[in-house]
C-alpha positions in Angstrom: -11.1 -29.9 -8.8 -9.2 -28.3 -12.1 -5.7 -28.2 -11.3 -4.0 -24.9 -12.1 -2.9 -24.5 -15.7 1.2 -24.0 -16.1 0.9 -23.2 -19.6 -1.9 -21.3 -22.2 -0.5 -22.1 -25.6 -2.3 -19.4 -27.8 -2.2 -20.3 -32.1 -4.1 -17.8 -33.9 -5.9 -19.3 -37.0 -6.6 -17.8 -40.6 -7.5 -20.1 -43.5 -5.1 -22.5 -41.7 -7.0 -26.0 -43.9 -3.5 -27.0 -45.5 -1.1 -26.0 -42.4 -3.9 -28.5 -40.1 -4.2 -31.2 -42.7 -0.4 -31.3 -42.6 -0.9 -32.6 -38.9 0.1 -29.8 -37.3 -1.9 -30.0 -34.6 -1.3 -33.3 -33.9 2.5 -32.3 -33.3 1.3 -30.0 -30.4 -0.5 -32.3 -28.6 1.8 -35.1 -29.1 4.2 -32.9 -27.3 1.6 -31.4 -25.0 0.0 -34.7 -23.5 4.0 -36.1 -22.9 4.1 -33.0 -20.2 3.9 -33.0 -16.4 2.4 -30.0 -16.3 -1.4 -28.9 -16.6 -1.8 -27.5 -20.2 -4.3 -25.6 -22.7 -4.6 -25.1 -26.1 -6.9 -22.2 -27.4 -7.1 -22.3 -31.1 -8.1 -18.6 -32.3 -9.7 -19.0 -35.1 -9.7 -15.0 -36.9 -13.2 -15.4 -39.5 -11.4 -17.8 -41.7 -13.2 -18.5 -44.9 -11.8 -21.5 -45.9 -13.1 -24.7 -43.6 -10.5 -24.4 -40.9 -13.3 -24.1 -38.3 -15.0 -27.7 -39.4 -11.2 -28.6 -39.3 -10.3 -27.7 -36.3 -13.7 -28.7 -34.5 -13.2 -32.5 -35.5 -9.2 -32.7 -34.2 -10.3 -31.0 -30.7 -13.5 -33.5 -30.3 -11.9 -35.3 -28.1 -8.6 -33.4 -27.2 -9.3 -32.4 -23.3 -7.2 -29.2 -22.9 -8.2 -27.6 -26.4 -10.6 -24.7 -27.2 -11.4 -22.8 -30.6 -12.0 -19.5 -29.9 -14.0 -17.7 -32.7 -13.0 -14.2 -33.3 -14.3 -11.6 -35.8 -11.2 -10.8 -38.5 -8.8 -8.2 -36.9 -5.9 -9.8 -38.4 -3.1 -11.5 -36.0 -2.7 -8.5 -33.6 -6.0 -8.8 -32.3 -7.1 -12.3 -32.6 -3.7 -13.1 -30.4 -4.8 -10.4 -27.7 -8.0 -12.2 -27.6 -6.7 -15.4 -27.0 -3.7 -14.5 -24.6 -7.1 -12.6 -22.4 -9.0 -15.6 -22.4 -6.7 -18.0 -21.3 -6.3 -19.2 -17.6 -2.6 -20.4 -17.3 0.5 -19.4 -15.3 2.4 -18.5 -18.6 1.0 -18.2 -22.4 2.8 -18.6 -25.3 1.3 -18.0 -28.7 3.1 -19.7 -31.7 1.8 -19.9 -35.4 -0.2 -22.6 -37.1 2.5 -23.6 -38.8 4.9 -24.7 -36.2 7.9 -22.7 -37.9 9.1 -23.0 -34.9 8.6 -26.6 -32.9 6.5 -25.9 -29.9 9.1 -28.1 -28.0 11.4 -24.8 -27.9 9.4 -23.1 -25.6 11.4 -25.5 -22.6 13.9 -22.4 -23.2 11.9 -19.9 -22.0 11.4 -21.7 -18.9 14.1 -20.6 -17.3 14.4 -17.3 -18.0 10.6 -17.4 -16.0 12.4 -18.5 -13.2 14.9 -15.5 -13.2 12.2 -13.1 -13.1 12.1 -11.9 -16.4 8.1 -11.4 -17.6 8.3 -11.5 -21.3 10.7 -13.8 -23.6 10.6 -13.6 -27.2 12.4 -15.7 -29.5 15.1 -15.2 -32.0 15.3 -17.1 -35.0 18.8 -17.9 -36.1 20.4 -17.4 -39.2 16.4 -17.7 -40.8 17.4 -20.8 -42.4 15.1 -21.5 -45.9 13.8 -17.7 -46.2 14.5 -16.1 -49.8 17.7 -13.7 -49.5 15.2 -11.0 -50.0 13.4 -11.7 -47.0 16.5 -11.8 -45.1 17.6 -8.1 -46.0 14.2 -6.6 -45.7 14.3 -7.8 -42.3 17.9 -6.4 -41.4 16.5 -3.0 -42.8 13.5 -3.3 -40.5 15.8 -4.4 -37.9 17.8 -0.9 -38.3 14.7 0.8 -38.3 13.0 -0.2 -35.1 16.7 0.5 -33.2 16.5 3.8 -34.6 12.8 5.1 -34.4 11.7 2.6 -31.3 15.2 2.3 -30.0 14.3 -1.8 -29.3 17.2 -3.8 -28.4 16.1 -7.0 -29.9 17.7 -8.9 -33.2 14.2 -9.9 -33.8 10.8 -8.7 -32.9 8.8 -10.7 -35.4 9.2 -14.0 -34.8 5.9 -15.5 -33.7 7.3 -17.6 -30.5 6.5 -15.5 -27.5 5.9 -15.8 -24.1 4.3 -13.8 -20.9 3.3 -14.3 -17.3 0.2 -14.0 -17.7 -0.1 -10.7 -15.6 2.3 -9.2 -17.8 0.8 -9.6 -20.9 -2.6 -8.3 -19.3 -0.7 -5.3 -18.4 1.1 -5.0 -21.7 -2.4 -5.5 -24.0 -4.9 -3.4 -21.9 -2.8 -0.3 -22.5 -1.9 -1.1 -26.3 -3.4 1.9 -28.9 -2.5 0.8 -32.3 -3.8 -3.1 -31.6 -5.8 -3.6 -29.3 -9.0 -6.0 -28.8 -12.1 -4.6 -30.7 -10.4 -3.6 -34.0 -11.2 -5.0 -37.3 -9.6 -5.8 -40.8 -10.5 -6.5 -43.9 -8.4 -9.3 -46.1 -5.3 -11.0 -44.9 -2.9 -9.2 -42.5 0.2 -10.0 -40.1 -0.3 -6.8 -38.6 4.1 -6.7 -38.4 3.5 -3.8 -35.8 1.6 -5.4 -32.9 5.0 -6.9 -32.0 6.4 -3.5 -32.1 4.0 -2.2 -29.9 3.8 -4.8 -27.8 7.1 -4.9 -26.8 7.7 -0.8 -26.8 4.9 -0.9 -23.9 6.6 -3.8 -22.1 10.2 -2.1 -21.9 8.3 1.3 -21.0 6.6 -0.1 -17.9 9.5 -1.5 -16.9 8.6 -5.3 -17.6 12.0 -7.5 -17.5 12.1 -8.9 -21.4 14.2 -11.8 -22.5 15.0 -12.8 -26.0 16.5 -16.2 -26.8 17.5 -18.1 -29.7 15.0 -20.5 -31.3 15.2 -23.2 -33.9 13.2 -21.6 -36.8 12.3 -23.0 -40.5 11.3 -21.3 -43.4 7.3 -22.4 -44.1 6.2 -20.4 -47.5 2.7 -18.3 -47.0 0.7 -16.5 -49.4 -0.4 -14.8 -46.2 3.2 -12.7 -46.8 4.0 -9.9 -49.0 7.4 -9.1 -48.4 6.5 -5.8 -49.8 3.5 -5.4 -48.7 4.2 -6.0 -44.8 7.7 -4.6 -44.8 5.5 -1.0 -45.8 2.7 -2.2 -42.9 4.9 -2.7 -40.5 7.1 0.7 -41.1 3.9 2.4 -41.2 2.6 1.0 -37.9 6.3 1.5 -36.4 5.9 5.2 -37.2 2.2 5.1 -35.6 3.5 4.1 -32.6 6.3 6.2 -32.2 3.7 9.4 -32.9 0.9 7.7 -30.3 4.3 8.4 -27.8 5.5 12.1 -28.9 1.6 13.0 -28.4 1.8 11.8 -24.9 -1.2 9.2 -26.1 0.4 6.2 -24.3 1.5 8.6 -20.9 -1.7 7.8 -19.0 -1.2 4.0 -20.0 2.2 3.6 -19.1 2.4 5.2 -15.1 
């Protein structure tokens, strides 16, 4: 008999060859197989076009506890809310490819599971290696979102998160802006499904932690500072006018 699974770890996947031939992977489940716990790892791979796929298929060969998921392209938003659906654990975490931040933090969350809370995000500190550019385009965004979203958090885009898993079901089934089924063309971080995410979460009332995390800068051509800082304003103002035309009201009673 399968033995109930603690923890879904959820690492969404585009054109990921160098990150995975940097042994990323091989960090996860070095850390994963040294747990108690029952584990999974579903590897959500978002139409890459590179050979991430052939990659990724011959590290999981004989890995019990991982599973690529392949997903049409719909950028990270979606291709996270179809792995975080299709996993089976207690808890699920999704963390980027490139390990930015060591799985190994999420024993820091734990806790905060165990005081009830339902969501816990982490919070990178001091951003150590990003460009000083990158640093005060993320303080402006930071001033934003208090403002427009009124969000309490010092950082809502740091890809280290973590739900019950009957949270984030709550939490993705009423999302507007992302939600499963929408499509992208090209390379996107979609900055706002974090913004929506969490704007949902604190509106049903969901109890949200955030906590500190060791974070280091990894460069990716995948960023535009420019480019996503004006993505993710737009998508913050989306959601923001999906709630003063009463589109998330039905959703969120």
């Amino acid at each position: 008999m399968m033995k109930n699974i603690y923890l879904s770890v959820v690492i969404p996947a585009y054109n990921e060859s160098k990150n995975i031939k940097n042994g990323v992977l091989s960090q996860v489940y070095k850390y994963l197989s040294k747990q108690t716990y029952p584990w999974e790892v579903l590897i959500v791979d978002d139409a890459s076009s590179d050979d991430t796929v052939f990659l990724v298929e011959k590290f999981i060969k004989d890995k019990k506890g991982f599973r690529l998921l392949r997903e049409p392209h719909r950028g990270k938003g979606g291709t996270v809310i179809a792995g975080v659906l299709a996993s089976r654990g207690e808890y699920v975490l999704f963390t980027d490819m490139d390990q930015a931040t060591p799985l190994s933090e999420v024993e820091k969350f734990f806790p905060k599971f165990s005081k009830g809370y339902d969501v816990v995000i982490g919070s990178r500190k001091g951003r150590e290696g990003a460009p000083f550019v990158r640093k005060m385009m993320a303080y402006g965004f930071q001033i934003l979102r208090t403002v427009v979203l009124k969000l309490p958090y010092k950082d809502t885009q740091c890809g280290f998160k973590a739900f019950r898993k009957d949270a984030a079901c709550r939490i993705f089934e009423r999302m507007r802006v992302f939600r499963k089924g929408s499509s992208l063309k090209g390379a996107s971080v979609t900055a706002g499904f974090d913004l929506e995410m969490l704007y949902i979460a604190r509106k049903i009332g969901l109890q949200v932690a955030e906590v500190a995390v060791n974070w280091k800068h990894k460069e990716s051509k995948r960023v535009n500072p420019i480019k996503d800082s004006f993505e993710g304003f737009r998508d913050l103002l989306r959601v923001r006018m999906n709630a003063f035309l009463g589109k998330y009201k039905d959703y969120l009673d």
